[in-house]
C-alpha positions in Angstrom: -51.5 -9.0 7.7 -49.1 -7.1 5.6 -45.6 -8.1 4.6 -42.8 -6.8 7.3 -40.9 -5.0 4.8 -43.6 -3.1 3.4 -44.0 -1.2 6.8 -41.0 -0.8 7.1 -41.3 1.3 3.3 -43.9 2.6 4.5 -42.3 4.1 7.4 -39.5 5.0 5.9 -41.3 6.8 3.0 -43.4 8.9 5.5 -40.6 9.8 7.8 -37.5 10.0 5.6 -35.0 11.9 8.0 -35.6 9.4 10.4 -34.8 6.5 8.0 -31.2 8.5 7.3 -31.0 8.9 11.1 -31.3 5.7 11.6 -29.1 3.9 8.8 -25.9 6.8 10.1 -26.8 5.4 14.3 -26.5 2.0 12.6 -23.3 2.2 10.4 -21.9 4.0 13.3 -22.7 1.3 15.5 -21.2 -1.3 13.1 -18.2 1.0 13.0 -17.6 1.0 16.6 -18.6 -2.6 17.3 -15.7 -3.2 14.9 -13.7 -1.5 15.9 -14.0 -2.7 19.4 -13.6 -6.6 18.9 -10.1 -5.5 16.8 -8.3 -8.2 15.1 -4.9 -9.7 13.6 -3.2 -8.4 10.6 -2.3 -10.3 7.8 1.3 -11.5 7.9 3.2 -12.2 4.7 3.0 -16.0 5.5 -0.6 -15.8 5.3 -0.7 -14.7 1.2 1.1 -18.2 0.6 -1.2 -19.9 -1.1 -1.3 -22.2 -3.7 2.4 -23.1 -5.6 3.2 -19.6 -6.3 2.7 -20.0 -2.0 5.0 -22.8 -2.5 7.7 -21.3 -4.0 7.8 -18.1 -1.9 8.2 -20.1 1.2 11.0 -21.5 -0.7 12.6 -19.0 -1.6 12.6 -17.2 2.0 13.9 -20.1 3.5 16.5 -20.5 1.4 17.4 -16.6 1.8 16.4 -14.9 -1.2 13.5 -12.3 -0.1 13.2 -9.9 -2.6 14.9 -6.3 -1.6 12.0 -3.7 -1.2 13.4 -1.2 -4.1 12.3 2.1 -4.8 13.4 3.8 -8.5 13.7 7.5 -9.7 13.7 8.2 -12.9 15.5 12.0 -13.9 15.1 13.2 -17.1 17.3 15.2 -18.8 21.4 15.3 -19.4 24.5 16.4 -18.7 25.7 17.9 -15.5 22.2 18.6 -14.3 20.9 15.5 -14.2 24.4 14.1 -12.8 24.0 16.9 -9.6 20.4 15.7 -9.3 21.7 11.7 -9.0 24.2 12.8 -6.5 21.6 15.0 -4.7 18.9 12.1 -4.6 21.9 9.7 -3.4 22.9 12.1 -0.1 18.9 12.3 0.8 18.5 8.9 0.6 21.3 7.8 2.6 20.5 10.3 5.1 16.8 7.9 5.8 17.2 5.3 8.3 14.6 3.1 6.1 17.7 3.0 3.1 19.8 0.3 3.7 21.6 1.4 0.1 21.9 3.7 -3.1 23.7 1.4 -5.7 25.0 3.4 -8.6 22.8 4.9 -11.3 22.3 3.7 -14.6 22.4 6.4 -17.6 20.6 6.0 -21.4 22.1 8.5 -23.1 19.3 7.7 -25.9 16.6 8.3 -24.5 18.4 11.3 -21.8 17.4 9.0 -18.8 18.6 7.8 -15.8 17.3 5.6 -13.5 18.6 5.8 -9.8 17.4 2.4 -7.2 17.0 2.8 -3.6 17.1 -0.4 -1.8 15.1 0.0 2.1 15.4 -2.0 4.6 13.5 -5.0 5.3 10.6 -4.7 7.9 
């Protein structure tokens, strides 16, 4: 008697758009299967492992969660740059997801400046 798999080569090798058929049918029904059953997402407690785990839970017990912040850096100087700050600020504040626009912070050196967005927790 031959070895299972080796028919199934065999098979496979004499009939190849049936083998494709039949791996897309399967994925597809893996897909859908999945799909179907559903599950939980992950919640942010769920990442706390370990004593880097330890300390997070810490920390957001005692308050201090980390502010989701968002930064945009403007190159350039002078008034330009200042009308693009102030343009970025009114946009921003206009987003129900910004919770604040602290001020920006200029390097004249390098002709930079740096403009946070805080959001607003989930």
């Amino acid at each position: 008697m031959r070895n299972r798999l080796v028919l199934i080569a065999v098979a496979s090798a004499r009939h190849p758009w049936r083998a494709i058929v039949g791996w897309f049918v399967f994925v597809a029904l893996c897909v859908g299967i999945g799909a179907g059953i559903g599950g939980k997402p992950a919640a942010t407690e769920d990442f706390w492992i370990g004593e880097a785990g330890r300390g997070e839970a810490i920390a957001t017990s005692g308050g201090l969660q980390q502010v989701p912040m968002e930064r945009v850096l403007i190159t350039g100087a002078g008034a330009a740059a200042h009308n693009a700050a102030r343009d970025i600020t009114d946009r921003m504040l206009t987003l129900p997801e910004v919770s604040r626009v602290p001020g920006p912070r200029f390097c004249a050196r390098h002709r930079r400046t740096d403009r946070p967005i805080a959001a607003r927790p989930p």
